[in-house]
One Martini backbone bead per residue (centre of mass of N, CA, C, O) as a GRO file, in nm:
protein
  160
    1UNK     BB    1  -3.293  -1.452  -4.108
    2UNK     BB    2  -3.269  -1.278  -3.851
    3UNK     BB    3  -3.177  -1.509  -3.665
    4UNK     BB    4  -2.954  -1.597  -3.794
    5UNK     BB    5  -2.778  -1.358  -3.765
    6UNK     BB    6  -2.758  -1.342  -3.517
    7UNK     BB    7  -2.672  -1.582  -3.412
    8UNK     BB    8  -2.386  -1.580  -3.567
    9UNK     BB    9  -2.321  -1.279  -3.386
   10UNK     BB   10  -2.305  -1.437  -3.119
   11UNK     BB   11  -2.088  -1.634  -3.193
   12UNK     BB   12  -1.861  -1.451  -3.258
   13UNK     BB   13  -1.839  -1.315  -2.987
   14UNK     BB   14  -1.816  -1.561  -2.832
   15UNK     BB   15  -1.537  -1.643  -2.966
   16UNK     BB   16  -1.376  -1.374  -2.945
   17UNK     BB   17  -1.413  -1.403  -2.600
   18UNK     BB   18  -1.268  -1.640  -2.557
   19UNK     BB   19  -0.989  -1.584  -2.710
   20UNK     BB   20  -0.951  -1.365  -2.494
   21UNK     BB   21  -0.931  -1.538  -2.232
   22UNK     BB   22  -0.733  -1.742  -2.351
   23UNK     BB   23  -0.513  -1.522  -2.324
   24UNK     BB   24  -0.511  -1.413  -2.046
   25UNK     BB   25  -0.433  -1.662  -1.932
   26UNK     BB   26  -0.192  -1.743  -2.058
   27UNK     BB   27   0.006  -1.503  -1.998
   28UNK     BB   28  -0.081  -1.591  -1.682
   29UNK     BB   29   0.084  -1.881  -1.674
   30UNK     BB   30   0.336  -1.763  -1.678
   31UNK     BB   31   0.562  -1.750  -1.451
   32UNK     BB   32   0.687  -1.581  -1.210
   33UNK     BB   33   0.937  -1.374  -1.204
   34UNK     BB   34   1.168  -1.174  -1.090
   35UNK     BB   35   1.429  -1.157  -1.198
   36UNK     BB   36   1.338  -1.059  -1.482
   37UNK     BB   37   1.398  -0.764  -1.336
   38UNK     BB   38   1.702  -0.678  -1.321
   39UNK     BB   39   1.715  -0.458  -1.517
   40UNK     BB   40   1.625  -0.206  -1.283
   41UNK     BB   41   1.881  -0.251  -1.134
   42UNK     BB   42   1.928   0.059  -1.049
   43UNK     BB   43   1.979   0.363  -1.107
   44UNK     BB   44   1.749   0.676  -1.234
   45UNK     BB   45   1.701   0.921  -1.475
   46UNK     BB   46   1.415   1.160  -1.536
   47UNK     BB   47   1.115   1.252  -1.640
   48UNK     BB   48   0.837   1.436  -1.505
   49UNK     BB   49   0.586   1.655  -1.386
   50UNK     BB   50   0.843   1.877  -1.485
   51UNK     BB   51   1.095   1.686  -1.385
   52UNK     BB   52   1.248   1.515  -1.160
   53UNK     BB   53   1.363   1.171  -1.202
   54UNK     BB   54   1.413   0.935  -0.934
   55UNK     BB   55   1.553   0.579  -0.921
   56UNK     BB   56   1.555   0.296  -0.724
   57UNK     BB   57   1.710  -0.082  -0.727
   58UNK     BB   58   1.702  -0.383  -0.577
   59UNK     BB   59   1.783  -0.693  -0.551
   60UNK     BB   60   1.607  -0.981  -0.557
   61UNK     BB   61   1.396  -1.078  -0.265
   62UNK     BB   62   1.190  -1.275  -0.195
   63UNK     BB   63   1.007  -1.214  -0.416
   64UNK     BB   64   1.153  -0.890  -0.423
   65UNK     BB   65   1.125  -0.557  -0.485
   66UNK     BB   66   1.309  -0.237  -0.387
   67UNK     BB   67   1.233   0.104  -0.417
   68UNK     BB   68   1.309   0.427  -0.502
   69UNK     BB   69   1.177   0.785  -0.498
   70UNK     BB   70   1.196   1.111  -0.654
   71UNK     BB   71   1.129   1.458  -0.683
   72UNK     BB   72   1.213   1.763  -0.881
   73UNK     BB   73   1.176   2.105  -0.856
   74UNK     BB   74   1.324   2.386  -0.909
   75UNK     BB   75   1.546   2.226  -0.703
   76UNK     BB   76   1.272   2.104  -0.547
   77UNK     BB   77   1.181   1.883  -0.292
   78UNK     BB   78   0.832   1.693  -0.349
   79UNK     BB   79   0.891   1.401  -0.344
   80UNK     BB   80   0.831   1.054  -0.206
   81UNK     BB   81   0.927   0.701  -0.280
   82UNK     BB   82   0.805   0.368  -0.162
   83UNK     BB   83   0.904   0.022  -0.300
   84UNK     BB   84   0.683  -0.316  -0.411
   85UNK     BB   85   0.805  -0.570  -0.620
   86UNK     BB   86   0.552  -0.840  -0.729
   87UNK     BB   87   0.321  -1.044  -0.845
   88UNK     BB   88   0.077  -0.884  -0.742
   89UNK     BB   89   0.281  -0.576  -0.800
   90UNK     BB   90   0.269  -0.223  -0.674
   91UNK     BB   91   0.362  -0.059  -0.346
   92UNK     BB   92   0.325   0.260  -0.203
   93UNK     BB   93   0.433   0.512  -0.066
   94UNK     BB   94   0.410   0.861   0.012
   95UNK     BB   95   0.632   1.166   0.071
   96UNK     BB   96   0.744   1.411   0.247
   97UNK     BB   97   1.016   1.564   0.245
   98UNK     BB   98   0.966   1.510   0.600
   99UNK     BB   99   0.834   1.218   0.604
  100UNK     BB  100   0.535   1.216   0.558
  101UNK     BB  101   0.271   1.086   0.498
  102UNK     BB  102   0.018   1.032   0.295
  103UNK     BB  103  -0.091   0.772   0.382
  104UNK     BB  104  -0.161   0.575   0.585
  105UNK     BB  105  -0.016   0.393   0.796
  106UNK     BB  106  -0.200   0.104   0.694
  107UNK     BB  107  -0.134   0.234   0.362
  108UNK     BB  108  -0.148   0.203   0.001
  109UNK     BB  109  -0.041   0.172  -0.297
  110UNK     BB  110  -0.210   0.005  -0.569
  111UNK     BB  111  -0.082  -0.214  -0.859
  112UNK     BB  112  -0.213  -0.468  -1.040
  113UNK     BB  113  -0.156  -0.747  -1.196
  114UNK     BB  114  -0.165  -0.815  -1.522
  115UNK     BB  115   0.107  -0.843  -1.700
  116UNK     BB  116   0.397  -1.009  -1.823
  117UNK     BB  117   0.740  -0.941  -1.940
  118UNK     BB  118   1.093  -0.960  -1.979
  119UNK     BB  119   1.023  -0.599  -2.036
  120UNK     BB  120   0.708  -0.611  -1.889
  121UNK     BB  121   0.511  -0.420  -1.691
  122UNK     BB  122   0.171  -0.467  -1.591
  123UNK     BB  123  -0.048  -0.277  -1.471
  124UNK     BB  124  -0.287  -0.113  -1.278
  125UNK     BB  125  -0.188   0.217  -1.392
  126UNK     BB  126   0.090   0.082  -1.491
  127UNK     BB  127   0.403   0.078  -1.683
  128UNK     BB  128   0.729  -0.110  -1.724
  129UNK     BB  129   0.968  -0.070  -2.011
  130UNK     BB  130   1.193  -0.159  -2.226
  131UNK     BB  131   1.419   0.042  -2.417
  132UNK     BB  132   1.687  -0.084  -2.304
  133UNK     BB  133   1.930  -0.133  -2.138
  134UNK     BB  134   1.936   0.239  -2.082
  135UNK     BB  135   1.598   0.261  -2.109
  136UNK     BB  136   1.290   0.333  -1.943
  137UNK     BB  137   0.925   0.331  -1.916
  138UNK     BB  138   0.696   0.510  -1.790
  139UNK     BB  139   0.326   0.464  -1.738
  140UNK     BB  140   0.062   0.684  -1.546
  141UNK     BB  141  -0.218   0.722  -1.453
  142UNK     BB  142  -0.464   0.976  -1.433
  143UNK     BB  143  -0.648   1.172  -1.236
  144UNK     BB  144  -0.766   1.470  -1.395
  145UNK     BB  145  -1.037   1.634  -1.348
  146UNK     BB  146  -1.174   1.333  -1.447
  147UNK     BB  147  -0.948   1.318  -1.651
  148UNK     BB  148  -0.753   1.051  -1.807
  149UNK     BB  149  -0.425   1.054  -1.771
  150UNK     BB  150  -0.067   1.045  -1.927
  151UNK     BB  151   0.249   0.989  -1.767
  152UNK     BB  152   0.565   0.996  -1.911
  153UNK     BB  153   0.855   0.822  -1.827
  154UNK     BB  154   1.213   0.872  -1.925
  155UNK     BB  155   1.421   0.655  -1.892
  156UNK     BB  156   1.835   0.658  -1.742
  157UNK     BB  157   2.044   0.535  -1.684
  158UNK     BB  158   2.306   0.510  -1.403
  159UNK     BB  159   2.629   0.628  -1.260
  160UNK     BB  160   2.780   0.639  -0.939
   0.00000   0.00000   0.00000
């Protein structure tokens, strides 16, 4: 009886592994369209950090869009962040205000795509998710004294 149980319970696992593993091939089996992500193109300014934050999106070329992060806290310019998504995820240098880079001259910081729908970028540690025409939030895990938060930024579309 105990074998049998065993078998089962086996047999079950088995089989939601399955189904799970075949849910994440077909998610990423739908093509990559970088298109589908002009909802990001234009100025965003929101929240995080404590401060401000401003992202600029440029239209899609050669299934690339390149992005511009800035934030400000208290008035003053605390870093800068420049941006590439494409179907493989994010990559970004990030730079002090006077433009010196934090990451070394030939290293990015790279978020790996996991997932994405017309509206969702998952990536490993980012996702950006569209919350209507004029609003999408960002949400960044980060490492904080060993500790995984997560931050998340309220974006708002802005007109220049």
């Amino acid at each position: 009886m105990k074998h049998s149980l065993f078998l089962i319970a086996f047999l079950l696992i088995l089989n939601s592994s399955t189904k799970f593993d075949t849910y994440l091939a077909e998610s990423l089996t739908q093509e990559f369209d970088i298109n589908d992500y002009t909802w990001l193109v234009g100025s965003w300014e929101g929240d995080g950090f404590g401060g401000t934050s401003e992202e600029i999106w440029s239209v899609p070329h050669n299934g690339t869009m390149m992005g511009m992060y800035r934030h400000i806290k208290n008035g003053e310019l605390i870093f800068y962040e420049f941006l590439l998504l494409d179907e493989s995820g994010l990559r970004l240098k990030h730079f002090h205000p006077d433009l010196k880079g934090w990451e070394e001259k030939d290293e990015t910081t790279f978020f790996k795509m996991i997932d994405y729908s017309s509206t969702k970028i998952e990536m490993k540690g980012l996702i950006f998710e569209k919350k209507s025409e004029n609003q999408m939030e960002i949400r960044l895990k980060l490492n904080r004294n060993g500790n995984i938060e997560t931050e998340v930024f309220t974006m708002n579309k802005i007109d220049l």
